[in-house]
C-alpha positions as CSV (number, residue, x, y, z in Angstrom):
1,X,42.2,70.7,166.5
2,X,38.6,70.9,165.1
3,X,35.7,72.9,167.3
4,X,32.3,75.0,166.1
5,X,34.6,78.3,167.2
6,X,32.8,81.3,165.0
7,X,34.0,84.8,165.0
8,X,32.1,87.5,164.4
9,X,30.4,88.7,161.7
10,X,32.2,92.5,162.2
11,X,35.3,90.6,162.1
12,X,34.6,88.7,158.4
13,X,33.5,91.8,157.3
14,X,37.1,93.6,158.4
15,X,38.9,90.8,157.1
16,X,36.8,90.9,153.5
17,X,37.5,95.1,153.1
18,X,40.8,94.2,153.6
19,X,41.8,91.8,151.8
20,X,39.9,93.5,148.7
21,X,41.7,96.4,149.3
22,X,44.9,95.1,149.8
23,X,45.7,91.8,147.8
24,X,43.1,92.0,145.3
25,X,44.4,89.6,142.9
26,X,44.2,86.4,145.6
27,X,40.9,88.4,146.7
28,X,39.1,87.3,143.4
29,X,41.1,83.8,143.6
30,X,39.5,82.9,146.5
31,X,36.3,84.0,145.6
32,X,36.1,80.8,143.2
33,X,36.6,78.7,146.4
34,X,33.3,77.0,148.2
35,X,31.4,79.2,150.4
36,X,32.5,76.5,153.3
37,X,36.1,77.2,152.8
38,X,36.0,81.0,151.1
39,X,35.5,82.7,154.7
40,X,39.3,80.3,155.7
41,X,41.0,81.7,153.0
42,X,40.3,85.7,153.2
43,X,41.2,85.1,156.6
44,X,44.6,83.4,155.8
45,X,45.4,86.3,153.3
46,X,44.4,89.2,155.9
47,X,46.6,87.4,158.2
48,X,49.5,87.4,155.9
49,X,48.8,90.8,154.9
50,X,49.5,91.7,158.6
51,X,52.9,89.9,158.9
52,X,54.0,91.5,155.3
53,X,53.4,95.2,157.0
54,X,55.6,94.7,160.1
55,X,58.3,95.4,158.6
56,X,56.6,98.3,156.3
57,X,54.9,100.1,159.6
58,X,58.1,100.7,161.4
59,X,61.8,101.2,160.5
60,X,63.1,99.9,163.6
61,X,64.0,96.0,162.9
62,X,63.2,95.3,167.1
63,X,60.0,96.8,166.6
64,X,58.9,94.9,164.1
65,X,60.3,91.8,165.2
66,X,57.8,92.9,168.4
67,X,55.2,93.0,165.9
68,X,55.7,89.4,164.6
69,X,56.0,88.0,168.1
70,X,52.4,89.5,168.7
71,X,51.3,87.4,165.9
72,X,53.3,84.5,167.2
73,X,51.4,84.6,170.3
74,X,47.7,85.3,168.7
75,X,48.7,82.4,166.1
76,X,48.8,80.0,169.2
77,X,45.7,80.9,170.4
78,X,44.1,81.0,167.3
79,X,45.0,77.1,167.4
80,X,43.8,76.3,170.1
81,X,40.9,75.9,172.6
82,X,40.7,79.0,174.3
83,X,38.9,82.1,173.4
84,X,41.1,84.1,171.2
85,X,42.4,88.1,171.4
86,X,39.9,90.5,170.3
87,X,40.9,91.9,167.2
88,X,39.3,90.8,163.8
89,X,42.0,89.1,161.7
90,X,42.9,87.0,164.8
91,X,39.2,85.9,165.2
92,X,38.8,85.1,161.6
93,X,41.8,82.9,161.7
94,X,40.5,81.3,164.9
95,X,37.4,80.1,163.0
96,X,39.7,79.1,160.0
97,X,42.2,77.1,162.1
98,X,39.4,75.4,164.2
99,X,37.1,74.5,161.4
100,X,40.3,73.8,159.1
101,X,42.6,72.0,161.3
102,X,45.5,74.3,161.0
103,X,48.3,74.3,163.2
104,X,50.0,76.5,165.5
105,X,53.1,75.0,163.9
106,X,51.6,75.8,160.2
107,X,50.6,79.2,160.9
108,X,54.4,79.8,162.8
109,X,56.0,78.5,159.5
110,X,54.4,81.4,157.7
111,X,55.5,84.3,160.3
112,X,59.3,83.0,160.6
113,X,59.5,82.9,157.0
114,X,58.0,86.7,156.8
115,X,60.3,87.8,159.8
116,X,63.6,86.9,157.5
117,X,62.2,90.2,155.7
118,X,63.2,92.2,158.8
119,X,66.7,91.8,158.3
120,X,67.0,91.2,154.2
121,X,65.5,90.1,151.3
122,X,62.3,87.9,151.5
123,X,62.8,84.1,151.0
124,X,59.8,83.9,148.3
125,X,60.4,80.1,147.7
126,X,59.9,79.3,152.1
127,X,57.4,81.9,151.9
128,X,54.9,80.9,149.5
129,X,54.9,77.0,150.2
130,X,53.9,77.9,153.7
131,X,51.2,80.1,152.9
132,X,50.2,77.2,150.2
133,X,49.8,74.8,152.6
134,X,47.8,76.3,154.6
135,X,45.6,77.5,151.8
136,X,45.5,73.5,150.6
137,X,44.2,72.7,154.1
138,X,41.7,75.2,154.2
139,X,40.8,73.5,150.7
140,X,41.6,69.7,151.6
141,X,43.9,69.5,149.4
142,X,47.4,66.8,150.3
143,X,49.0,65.3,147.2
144,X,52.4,65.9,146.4
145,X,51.7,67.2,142.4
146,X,49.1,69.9,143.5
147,X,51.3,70.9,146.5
148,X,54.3,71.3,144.7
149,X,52.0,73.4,141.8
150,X,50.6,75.3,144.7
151,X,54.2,76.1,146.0
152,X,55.2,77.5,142.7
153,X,52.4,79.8,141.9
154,X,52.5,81.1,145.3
155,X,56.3,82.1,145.2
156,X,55.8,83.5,142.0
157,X,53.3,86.0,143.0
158,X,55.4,87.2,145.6
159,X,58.3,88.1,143.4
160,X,58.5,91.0,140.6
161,X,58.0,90.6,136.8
162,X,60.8,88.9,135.3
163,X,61.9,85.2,133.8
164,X,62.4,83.9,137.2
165,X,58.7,84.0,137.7
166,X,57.9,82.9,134.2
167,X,60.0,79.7,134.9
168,X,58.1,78.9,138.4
169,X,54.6,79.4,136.5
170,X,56.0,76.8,133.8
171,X,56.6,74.6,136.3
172,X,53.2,74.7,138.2
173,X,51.6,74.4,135.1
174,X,53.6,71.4,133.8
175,X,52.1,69.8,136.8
176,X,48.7,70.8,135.7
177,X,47.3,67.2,135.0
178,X,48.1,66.1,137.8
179,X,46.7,68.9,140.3
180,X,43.3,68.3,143.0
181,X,41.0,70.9,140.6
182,X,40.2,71.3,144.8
183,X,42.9,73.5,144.5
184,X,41.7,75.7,141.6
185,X,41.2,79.1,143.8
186,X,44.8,78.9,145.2
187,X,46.5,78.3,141.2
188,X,43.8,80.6,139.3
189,X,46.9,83.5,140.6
190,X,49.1,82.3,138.4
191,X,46.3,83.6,135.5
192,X,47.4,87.3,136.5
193,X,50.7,86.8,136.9
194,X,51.4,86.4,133.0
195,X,51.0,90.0,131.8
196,X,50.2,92.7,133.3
197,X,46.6,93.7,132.7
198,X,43.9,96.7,134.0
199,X,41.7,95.8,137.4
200,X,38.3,95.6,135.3
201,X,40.1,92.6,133.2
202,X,40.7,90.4,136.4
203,X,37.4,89.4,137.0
204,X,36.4,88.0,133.6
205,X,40.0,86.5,133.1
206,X,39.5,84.6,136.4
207,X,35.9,84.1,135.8
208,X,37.5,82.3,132.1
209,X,39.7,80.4,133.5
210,X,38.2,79.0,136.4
211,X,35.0,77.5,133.5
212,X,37.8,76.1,131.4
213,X,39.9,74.8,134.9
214,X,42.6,75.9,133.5
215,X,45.1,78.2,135.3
């Protein structure tokens, strides 16, 4: 469902501090993405953000599985026509989901896959290819060889240092030929994910990458 839904500006600006203080890395990703689809994508990442702490805000599994069904519910109305819940990430998403097209479906996908984390281990492979679709909507982005790229980069960040990682980059990047360069924001991740490097290095690695389109 597409509508002219806009949240407010005191809502972007929460969702911005946030998502620059919290996931910096995919903060200066999306920051290569058009203005028209840059505002959909700090919203998606403050929205994940908010499922990944329901586990970390409480140690009682029910509670955070009361968390998660909050979301569940605000994801719904983000989707749809109504006017959504007051609270800033919800709004943002709203705008993103109505101007993008997203799903109530799409956005669920993301918070079931975040809720196995309640009870054990995150599923990083379920996880990141539903937080990559919806980043490839935001973007426009459909064909099977960027998805399955995007898919890969996007579990990879989620998981620790190590050659598991290092294979699911090779992957994406094997792929890289064959990618939407539409989809250059959501695989320029994969650029810190090699080695680990200071914060003042980010910028000018991604700013490197994204002139030579190469991830």
């Amino acid at each position: 469902m597409r509508s002219p839904y806009r949240a407010p500006e005191s809502s972007h600006r929460y969702v911005l501090d946030t998502v620059r203080s919290a996931d910096r890395d995919r903060f200066l990703a999306a920051l290569f993405a058009p203005e028209t689809a840059r505002r959909g994508l700090m919203a998606l990442l403050a929205f994940d953000h908010e499922l990944a702490r329901a586990r970390t805000v409480t140690r009682e599994a029910l509670l955070a599985e009361i968390r998660l069904e909050w979301w569940r519910e605000a994801a719904t109305e983000a989707a749809g026509p109504e006017k959504p819940r007051p609270q800033p990430v919800v709004e943002a998403l709203s705008e993103a989901a109505r101007h993008h097209g997203l799903t109530a479906d799409a956005l669920i996908a993301l918070i079931d896959a975040r809720a196995q984390a309640i009870e054990g281990p995150l599923d990083v492979v379920r996880t990141g290819a539903a937080f990559a679709d919806l980043e490839l909507a935001i973007l426009d982005v459909s064909d099977a060889a960027t998805r399955k790229a995007a898919h890969a980069v996007a579990a990879a960040g989620l998981m620790a240092e190590g050659p598991e990682r290092g294979i699911l980059l090779s992957e994406a990047r094997g792929l890289a030929r064959k990618v939407d360069p539409a989809a250059l924001p959501v695989l320029l991740q994969a650029r810190l994910l090699d080695q680990p490097m200071s914060p003042w290095r980010k910028p000018l690695v991604l700013w490197w990458a994204a002139r030579r389109g190469r991830w």
